[in-house]
N, CA, C and O atoms as a Maestro MAE file, in Angstrom:
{
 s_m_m2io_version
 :::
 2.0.0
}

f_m_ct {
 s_m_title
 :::
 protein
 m_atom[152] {
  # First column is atom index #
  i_m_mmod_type
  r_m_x_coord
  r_m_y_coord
  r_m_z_coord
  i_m_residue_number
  s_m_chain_name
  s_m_pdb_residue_name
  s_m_pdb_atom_name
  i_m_atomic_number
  :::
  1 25 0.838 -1.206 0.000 1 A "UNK " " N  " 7
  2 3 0.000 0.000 0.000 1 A "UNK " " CA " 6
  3 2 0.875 1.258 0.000 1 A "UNK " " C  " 6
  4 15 0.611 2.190 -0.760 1 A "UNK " " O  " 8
  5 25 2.080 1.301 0.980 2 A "UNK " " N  " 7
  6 3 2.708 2.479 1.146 2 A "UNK " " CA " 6
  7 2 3.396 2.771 -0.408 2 A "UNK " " C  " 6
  8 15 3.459 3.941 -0.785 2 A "UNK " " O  " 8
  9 25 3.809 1.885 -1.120 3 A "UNK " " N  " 7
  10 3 4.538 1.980 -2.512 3 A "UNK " " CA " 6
  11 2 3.390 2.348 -3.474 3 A "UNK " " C  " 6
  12 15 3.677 3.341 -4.142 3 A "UNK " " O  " 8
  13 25 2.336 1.902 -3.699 4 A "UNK " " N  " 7
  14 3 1.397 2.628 -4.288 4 A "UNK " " CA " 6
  15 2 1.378 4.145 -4.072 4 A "UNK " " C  " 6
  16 15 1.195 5.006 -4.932 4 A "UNK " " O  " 8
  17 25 1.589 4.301 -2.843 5 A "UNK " " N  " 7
  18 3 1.466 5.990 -2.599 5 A "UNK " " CA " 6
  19 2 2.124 6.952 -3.143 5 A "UNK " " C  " 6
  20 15 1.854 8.074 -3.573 5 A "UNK " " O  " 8
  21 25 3.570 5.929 -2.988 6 A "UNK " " N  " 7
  22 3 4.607 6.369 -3.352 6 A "UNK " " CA " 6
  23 2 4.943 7.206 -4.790 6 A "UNK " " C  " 6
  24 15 5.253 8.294 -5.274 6 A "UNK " " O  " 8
  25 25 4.572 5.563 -5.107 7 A "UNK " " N  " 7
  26 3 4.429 6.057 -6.608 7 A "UNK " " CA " 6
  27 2 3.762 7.087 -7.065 7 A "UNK " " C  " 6
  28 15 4.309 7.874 -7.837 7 A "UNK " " O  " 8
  29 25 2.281 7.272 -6.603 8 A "UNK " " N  " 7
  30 3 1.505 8.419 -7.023 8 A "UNK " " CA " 6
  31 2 2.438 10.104 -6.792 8 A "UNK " " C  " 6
  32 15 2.468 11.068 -7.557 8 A "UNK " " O  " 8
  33 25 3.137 9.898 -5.376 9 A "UNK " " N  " 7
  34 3 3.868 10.643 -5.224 9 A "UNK " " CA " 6
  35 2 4.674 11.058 -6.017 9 A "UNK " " C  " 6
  36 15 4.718 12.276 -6.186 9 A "UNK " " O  " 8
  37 25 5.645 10.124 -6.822 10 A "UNK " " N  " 7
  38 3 6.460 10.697 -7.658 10 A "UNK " " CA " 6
  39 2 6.188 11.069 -8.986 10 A "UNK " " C  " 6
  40 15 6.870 11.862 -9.635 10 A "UNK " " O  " 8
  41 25 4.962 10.358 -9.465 11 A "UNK " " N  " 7
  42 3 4.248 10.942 -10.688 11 A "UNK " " CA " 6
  43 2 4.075 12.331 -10.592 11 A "UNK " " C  " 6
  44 15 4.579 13.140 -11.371 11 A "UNK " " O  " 8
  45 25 3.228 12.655 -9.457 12 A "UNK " " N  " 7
  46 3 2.341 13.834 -8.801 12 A "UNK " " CA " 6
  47 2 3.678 14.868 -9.142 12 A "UNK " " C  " 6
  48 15 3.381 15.829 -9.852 12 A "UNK " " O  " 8
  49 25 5.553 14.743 -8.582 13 A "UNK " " N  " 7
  50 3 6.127 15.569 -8.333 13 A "UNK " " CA " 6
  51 2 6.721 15.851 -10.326 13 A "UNK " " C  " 6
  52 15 7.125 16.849 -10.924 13 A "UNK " " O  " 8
  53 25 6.490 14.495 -10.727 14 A "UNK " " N  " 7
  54 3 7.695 15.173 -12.262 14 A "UNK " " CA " 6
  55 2 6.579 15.489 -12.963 14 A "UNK " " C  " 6
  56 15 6.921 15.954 -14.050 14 A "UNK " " O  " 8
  57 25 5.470 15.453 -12.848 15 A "UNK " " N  " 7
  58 3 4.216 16.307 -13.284 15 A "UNK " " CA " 6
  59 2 4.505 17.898 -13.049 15 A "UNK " " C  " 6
  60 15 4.484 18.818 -13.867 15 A "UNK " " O  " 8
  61 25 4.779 17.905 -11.656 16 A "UNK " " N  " 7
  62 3 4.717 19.785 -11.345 16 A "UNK " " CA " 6
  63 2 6.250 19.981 -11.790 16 A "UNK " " C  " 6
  64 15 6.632 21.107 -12.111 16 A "UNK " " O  " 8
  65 25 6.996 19.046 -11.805 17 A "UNK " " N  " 7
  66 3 8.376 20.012 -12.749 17 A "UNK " " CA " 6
  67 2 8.275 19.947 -14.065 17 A "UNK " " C  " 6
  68 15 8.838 20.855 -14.675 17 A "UNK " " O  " 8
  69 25 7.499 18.814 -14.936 18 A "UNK " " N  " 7
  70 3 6.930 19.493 -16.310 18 A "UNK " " CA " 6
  71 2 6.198 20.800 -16.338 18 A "UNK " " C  " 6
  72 15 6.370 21.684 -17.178 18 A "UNK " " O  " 8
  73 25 5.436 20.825 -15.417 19 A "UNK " " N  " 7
  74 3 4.458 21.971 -15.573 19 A "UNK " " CA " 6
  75 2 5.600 23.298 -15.446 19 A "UNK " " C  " 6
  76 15 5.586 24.295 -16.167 19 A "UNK " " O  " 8
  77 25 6.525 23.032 -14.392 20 A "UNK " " N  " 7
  78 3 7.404 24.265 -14.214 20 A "UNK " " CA " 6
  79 2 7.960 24.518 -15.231 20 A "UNK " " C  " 6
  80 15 8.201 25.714 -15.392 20 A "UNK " " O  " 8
  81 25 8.330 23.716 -16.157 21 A "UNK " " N  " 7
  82 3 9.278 23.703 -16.857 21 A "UNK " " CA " 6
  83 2 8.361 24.154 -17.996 21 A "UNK " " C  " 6
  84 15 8.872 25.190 -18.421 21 A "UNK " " O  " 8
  85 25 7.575 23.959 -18.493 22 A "UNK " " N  " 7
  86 3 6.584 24.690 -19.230 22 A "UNK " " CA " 6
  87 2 6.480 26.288 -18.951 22 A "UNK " " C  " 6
  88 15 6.376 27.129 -19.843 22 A "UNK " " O  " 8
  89 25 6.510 26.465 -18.050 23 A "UNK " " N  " 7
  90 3 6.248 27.989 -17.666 23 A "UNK " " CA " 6
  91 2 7.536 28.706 -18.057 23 A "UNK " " C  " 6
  92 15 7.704 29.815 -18.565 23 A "UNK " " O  " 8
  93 25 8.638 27.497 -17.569 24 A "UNK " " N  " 7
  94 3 9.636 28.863 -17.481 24 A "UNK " " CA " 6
  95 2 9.977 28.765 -19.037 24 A "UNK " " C  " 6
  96 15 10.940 29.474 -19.331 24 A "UNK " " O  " 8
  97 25 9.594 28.277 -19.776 25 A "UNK " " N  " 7
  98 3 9.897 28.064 -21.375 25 A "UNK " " CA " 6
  99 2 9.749 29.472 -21.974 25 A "UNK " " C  " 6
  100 15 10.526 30.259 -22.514 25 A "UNK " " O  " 8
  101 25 8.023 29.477 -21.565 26 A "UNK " " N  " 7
  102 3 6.884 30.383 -22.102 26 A "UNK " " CA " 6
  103 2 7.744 31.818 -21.524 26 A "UNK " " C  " 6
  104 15 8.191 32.754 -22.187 26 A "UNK " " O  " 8
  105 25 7.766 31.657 -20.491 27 A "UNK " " N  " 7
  106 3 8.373 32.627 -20.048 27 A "UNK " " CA " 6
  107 2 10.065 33.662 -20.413 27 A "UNK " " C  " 6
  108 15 10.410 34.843 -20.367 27 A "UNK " " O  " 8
  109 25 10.691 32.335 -20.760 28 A "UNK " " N  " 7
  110 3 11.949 32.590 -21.510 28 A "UNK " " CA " 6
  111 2 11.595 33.052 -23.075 28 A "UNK " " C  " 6
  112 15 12.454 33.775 -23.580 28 A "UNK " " O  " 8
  113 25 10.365 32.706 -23.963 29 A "UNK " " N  " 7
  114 3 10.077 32.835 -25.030 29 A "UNK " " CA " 6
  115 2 9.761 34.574 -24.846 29 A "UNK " " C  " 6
  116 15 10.456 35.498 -25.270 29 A "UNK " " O  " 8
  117 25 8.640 34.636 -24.170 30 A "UNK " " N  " 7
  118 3 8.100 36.316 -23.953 30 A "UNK " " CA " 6
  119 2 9.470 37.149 -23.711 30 A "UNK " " C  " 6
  120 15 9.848 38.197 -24.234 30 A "UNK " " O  " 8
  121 25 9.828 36.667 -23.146 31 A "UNK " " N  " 7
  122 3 11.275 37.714 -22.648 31 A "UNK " " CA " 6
  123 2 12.006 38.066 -23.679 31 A "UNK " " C  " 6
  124 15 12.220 39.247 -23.950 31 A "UNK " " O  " 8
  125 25 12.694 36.587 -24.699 32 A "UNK " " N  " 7
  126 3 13.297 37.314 -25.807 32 A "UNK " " CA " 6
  127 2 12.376 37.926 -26.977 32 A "UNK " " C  " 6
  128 15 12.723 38.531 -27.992 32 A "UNK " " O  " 8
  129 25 10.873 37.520 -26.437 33 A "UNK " " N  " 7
  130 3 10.101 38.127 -28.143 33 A "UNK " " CA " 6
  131 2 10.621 39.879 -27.708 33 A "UNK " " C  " 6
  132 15 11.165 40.635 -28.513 33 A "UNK " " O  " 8
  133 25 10.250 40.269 -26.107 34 A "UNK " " N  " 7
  134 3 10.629 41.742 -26.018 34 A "UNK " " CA " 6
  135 2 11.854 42.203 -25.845 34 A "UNK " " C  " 6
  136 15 11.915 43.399 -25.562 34 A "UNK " " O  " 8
  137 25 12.607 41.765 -25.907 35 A "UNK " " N  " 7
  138 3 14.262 41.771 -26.123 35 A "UNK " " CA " 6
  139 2 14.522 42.378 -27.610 35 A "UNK " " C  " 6
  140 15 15.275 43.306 -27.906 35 A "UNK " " O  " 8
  141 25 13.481 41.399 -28.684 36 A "UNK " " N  " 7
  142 3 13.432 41.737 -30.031 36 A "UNK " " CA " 6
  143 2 12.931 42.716 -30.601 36 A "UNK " " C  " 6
  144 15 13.063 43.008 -31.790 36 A "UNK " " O  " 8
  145 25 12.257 43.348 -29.696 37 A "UNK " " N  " 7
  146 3 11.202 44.445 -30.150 37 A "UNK " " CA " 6
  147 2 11.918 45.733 -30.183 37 A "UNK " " C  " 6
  148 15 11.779 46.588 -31.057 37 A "UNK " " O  " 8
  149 25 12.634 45.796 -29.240 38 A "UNK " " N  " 7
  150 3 13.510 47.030 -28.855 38 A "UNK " " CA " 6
  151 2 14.548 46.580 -29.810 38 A "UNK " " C  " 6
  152 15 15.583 47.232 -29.949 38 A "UNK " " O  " 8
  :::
 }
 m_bond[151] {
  # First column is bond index #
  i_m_from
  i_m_to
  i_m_order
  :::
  1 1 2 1
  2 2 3 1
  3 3 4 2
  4 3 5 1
  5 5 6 1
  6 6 7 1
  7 7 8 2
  8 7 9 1
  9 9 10 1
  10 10 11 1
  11 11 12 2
  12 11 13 1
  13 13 14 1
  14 14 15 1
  15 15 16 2
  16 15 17 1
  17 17 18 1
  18 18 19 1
  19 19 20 2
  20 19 21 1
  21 21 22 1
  22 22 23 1
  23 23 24 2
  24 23 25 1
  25 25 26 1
  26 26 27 1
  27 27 28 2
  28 27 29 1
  29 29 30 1
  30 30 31 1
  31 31 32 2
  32 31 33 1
  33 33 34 1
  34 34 35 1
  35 35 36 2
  36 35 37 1
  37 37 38 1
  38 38 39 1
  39 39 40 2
  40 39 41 1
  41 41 42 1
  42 42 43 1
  43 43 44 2
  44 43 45 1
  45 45 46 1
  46 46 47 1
  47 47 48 2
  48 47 49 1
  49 49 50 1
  50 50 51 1
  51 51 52 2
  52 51 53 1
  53 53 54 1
  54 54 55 1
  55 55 56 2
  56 55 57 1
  57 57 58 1
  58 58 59 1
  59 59 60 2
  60 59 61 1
  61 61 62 1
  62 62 63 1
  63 63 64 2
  64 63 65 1
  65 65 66 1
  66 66 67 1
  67 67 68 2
  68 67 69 1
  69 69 70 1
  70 70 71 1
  71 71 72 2
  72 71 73 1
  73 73 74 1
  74 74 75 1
  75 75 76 2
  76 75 77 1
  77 77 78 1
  78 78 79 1
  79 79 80 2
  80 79 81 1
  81 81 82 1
  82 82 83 1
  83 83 84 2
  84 83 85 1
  85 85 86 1
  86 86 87 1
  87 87 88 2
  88 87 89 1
  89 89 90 1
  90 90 91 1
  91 91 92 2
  92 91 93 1
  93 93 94 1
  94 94 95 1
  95 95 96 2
  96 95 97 1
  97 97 98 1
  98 98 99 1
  99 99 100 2
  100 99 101 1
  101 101 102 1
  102 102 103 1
  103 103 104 2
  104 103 105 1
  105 105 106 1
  106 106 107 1
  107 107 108 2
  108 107 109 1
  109 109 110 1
  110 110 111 1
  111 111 112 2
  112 111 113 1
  113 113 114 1
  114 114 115 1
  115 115 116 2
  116 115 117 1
  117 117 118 1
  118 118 119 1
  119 119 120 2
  120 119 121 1
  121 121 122 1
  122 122 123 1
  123 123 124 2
  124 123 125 1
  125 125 126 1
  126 126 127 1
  127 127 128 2
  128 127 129 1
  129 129 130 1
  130 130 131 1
  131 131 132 2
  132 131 133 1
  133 133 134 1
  134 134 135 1
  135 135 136 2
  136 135 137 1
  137 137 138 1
  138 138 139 1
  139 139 140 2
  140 139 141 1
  141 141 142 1
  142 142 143 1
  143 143 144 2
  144 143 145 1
  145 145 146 1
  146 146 147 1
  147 147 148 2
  148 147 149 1
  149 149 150 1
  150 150 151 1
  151 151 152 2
  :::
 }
}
């Protein structure tokens, strides 16, 4: 039972560092689109 949990656990965590990692993409993208503008 406790390894079931587990597991969900570690899905649950490289889920929210995809998700982070998504953001900071988007985020690195916006930055140089206005980098380009100027």
């Amino acid at each position: 039972m406790a390894t079931i949990s587990l597991l969900f656990a570690m899905i649950y965590s490289v889920a929210n560092i995809d998700e982070s990692i998504a953001d900071l993409s988007i985020a690195t993208l916006m930055f140089f689109r206005q980098m380009s503008v100027y």
